[in-house]
C-alpha positions as CSV (number, residue, x, y, z in Angstrom):
1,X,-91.4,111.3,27.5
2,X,-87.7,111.5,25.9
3,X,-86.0,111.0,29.4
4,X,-88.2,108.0,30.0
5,X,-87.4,106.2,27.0
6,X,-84.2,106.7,27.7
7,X,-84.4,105.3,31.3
8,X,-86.3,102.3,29.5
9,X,-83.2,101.0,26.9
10,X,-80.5,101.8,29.5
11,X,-82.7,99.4,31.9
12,X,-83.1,97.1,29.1
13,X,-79.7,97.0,28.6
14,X,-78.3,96.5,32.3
15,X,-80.7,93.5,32.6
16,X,-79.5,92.3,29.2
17,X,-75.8,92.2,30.5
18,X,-76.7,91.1,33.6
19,X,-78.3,88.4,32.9
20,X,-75.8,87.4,30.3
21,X,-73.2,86.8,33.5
22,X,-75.3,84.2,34.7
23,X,-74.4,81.3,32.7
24,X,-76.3,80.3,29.3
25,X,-75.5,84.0,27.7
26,X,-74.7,82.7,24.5
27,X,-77.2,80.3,23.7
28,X,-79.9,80.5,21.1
29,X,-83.5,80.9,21.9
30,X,-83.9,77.7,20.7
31,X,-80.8,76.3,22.9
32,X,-82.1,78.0,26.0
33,X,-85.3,75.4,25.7
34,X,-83.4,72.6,26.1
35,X,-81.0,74.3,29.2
36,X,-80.3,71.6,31.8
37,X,-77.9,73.9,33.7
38,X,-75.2,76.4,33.5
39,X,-72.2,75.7,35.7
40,X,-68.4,77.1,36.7
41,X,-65.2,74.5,36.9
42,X,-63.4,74.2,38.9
43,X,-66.1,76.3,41.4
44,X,-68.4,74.0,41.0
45,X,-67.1,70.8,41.0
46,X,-66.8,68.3,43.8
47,X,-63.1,67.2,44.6
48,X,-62.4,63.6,43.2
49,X,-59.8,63.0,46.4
50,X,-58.5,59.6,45.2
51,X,-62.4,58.1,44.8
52,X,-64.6,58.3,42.0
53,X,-67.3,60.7,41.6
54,X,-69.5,59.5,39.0
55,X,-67.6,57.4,36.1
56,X,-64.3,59.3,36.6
57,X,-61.9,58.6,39.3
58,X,-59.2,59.5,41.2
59,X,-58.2,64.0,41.2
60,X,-59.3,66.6,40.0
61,X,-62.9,67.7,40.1
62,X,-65.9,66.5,39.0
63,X,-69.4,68.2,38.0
64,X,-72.6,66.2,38.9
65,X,-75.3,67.9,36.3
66,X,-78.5,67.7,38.1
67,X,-81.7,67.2,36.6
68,X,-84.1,70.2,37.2
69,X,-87.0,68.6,37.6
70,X,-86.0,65.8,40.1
71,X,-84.8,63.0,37.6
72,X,-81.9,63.0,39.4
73,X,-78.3,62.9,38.0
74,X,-78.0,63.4,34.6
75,X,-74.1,63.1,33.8
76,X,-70.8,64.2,34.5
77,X,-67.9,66.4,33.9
78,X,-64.4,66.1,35.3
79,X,-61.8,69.1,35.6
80,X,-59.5,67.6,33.9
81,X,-56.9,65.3,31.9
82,X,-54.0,66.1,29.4
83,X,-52.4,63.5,26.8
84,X,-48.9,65.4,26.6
85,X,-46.2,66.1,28.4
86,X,-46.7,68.3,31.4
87,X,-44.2,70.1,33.1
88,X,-43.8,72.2,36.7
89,X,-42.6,75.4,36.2
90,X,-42.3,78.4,38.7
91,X,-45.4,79.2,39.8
92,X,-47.6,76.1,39.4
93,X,-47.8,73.1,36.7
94,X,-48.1,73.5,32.6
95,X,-50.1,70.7,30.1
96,X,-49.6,71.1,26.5
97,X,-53.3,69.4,25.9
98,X,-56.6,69.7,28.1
99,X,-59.4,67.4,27.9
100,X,-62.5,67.2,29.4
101,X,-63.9,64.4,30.0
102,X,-68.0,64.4,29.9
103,X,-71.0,61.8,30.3
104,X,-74.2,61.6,30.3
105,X,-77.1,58.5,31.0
106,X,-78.0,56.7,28.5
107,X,-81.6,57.7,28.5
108,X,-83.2,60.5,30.9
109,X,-85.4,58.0,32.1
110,X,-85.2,57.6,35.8
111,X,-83.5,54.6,37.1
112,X,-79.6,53.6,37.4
113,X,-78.6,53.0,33.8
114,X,-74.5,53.2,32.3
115,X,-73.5,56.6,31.2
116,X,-72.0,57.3,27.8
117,X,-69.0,58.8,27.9
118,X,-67.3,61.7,25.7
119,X,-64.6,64.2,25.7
120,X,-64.1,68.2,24.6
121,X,-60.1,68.5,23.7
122,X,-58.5,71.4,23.2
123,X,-54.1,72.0,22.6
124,X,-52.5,75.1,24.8
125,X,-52.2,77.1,21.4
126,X,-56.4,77.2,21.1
127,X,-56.8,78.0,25.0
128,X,-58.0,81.8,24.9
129,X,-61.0,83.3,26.7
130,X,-64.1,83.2,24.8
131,X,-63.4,79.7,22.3
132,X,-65.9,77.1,23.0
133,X,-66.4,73.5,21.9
134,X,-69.2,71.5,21.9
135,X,-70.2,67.4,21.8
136,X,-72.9,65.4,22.3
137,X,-72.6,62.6,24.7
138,X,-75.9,59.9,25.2
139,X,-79.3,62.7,25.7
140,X,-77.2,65.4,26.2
141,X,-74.8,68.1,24.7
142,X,-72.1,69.7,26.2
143,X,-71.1,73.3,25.6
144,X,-67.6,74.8,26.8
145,X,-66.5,77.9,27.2
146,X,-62.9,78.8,28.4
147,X,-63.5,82.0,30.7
148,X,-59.9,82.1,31.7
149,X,-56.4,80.7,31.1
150,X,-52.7,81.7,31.0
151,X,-50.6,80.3,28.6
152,X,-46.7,80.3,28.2
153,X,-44.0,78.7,25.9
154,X,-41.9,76.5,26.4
155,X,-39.1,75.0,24.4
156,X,-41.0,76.3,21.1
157,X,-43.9,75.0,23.0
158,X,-47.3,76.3,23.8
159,X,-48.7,75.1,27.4
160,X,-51.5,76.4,29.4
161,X,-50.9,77.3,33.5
162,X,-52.6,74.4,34.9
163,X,-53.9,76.4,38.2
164,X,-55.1,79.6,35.8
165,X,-57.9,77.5,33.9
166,X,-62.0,78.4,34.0
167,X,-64.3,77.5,32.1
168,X,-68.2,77.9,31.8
169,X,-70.3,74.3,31.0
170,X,-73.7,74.6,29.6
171,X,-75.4,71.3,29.7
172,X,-78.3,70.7,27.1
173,X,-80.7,68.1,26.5
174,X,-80.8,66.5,22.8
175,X,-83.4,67.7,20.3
176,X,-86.3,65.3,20.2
């Protein structure tokens, strides 16, 4: 009976990390209600090529957050904007800023309506693994989470590696 209790928590707890890989791992009960969808940039986002996609136009990549339940497209995220100064350097591009630009309809209702648009910001010095920011944009809340970045200095600076950058989007609907 000891050796099967055992077996039991270290089941419990390789289902516990597993399914805190697959997007939504650090949501609250509560949170997890209101899940619209869990999603990976730049994996998962559709390449912008010089047309919009969406509200936001003309590189990068953009995230179409699909409605579960067939109410088609919810909002938007595009992968993503600086304000500063950006610099090449060997090995790829540097930003001393990211932002991320976010939207979502106006209501959930179905039908074309104008999306509300929003922004998550953060500067080079806050970009580490695991630091997330949040904001609420129309019916929906955006949550992200930087998975992966390299940083660097420059000229006293701190900029991030342009081509290093991950992050993890967890799109929530609004309490009611």
């Amino acid at each position: 009976m000891r050796g099967f209790k055992k077996l039991c928590w270290m089941a419990l707890a390789v289902v516990a990390v597993l399914g805190a890989g697959c997007g939504g791992g650090g949501l609250t009960l509560e949170e997890q209600t209101r899940l619209v969808g869990s999603y990976r940039l730049p994996q998962d986002g559709v390449p912008n090529n010089n047309a919009p996609v969406g509200p936001f136009c003309c590189t990068g990549k953009t995230l179409i957050v699909q409605a579960p339940d067939g109410e088609g497209v919810l909002g938007h995220a595009y992968f993503f904007g600086w304000e500063g100064q950006a610099y090449n350097f060997e090995g790829g591009s540097g930003a001393p800023d990211l932002i991320l630009r976010v939207s979502g309809r106006s209501t959930l209702d179905s039908g074309h309506v104008e999306e509300e648009k929003g922004q998550i910001s953060f500067t080079a010095a806050e970009l580490k693994a695991g630091v997330s920011r949040r904001t609420r944009v129309g019916p929906l809340e955006y949550i992200v989470t930087v998975d992966r970045v390299e940083t660097l200095d420059y000229d006293g600076r701190p900029y991030f590696r342009m081509d290093s950058l991950e992050v993890s989007v967890d799109v929530l609907r609004v309490k009611g």
